[in-house]
C-alpha positions, 0 to 999 in steps of 0.5 A, spaced: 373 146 235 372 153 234 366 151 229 363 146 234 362 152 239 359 156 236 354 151 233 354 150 240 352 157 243 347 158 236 343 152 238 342 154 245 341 160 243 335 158 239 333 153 244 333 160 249 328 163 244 324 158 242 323 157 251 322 164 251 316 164 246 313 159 249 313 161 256 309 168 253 304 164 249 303 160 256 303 166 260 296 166 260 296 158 262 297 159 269 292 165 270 286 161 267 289 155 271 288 159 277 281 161 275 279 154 274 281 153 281 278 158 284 272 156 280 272 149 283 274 151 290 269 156 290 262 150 288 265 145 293 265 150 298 257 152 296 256 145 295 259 143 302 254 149 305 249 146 302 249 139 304 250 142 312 244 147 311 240 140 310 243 136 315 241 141 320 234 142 317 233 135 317 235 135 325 230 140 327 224 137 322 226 130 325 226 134 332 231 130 335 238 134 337 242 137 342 244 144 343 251 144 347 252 152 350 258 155 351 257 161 353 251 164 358 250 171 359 244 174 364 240 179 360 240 184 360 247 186 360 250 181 365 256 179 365 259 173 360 260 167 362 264 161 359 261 154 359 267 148 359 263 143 362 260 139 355 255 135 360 251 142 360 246 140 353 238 142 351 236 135 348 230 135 344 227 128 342 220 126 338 216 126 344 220 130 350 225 135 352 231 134 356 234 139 359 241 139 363 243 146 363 246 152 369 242 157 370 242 164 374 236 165 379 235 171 382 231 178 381 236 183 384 244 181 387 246 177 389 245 172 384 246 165 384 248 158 380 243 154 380 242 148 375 236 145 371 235 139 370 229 136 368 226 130 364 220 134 360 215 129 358 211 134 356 213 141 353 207 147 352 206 150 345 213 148 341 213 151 334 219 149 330 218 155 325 223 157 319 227 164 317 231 166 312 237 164 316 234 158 319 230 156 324 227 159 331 224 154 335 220 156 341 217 152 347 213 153 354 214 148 360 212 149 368 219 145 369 215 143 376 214 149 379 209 154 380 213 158 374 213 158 367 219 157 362 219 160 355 224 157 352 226 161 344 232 157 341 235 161 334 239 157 329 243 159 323 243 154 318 250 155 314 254 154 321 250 150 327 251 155 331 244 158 336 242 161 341 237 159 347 233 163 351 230 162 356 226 167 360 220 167 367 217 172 370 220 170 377 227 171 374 231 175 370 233 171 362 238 167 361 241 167 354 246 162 351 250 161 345 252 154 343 251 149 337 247 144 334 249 137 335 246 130 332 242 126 338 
């Protein structure tokens, strides 16, 4: 009996050693595993990046998204405004513009919220015009009245997100921040 456990601890003892030495040669394993990982993480992330900026490239060449505000600011230091409502949207089609968005008219206070809401059939000098982080596109329109309206929408190409500008002589501008959708 005797005999058999000492058999017994020497086996174990040897099988402890014999995992020990492996587990230092693997010691490196989980390293270069995690690397490799990371590695593989880090191209589909470029990859998925890519793939978006050309979604988005493809919007703006097509000329047909929409832009959905989600905050609204008077320039230039008015105060900031949160959207809500997901019915307010700048839609840019092939041959027209439609234009569904609050906006604050006044020179001096008091202020007032208004809306605009036009079907453009025709808008004045649009340019669609690529940056080093994505696009600017800018545009003019009367909006049937006496005024006219400069639009300048910026976008950022990796994210979607934009920024539109509208700007009058006869008001103060208005800027939003929002992002770009599929029509």
């Amino acid at each position: 009996m005797k005999k058999t456990i000492i058999a017994l601890v020497a086996t174990l003892a040897i099988l402890g050693g014999a995992t020990a030495q492996n587990t230092s040669r693997n010691a490196g394993s989980p390293d270069e595993s995690h690397s490799q990982r990371r590695a593989e993480r880090i191209q589909r992330r470029a990859t998925r990046t890519a793939e978006y900026i050309r979604y988005v490239d493809s919007l703006v060449e097509a000329r047909s998204f929409s832009f959905i505000p989600l905050t609204m600011q008077m320039q230039p230091a008015g105060s900031l405004r949160q959207i809500t409502n997901t019915a307010f949207e700048l839609n840019v089609y092939p041959t027209w513009v439609d234009v569904y968005l609050p906006y604050i008219k006044g020179v001096t206070p008091p202020y007032y919220l208004t809306l605009l809401n036009y079907a453009l059939p025709k808008v004045d000098n649009y340019q669609a015009m690529r940056t080093p982080t994505g696009w600017k596109i800018t545009f003019s329109s009367s909006m049937f009245s006496a005024n006219t309206y400069n639009f300048e929408l910026d976008i950022l190409s990796a994210t979607g997100s934009a920024t539109l500008t509208i700007a009058t002589v006869m008001f103060n501008t208005v800027q939003y921040s929002g992002q770009l959708y599929r029509n």
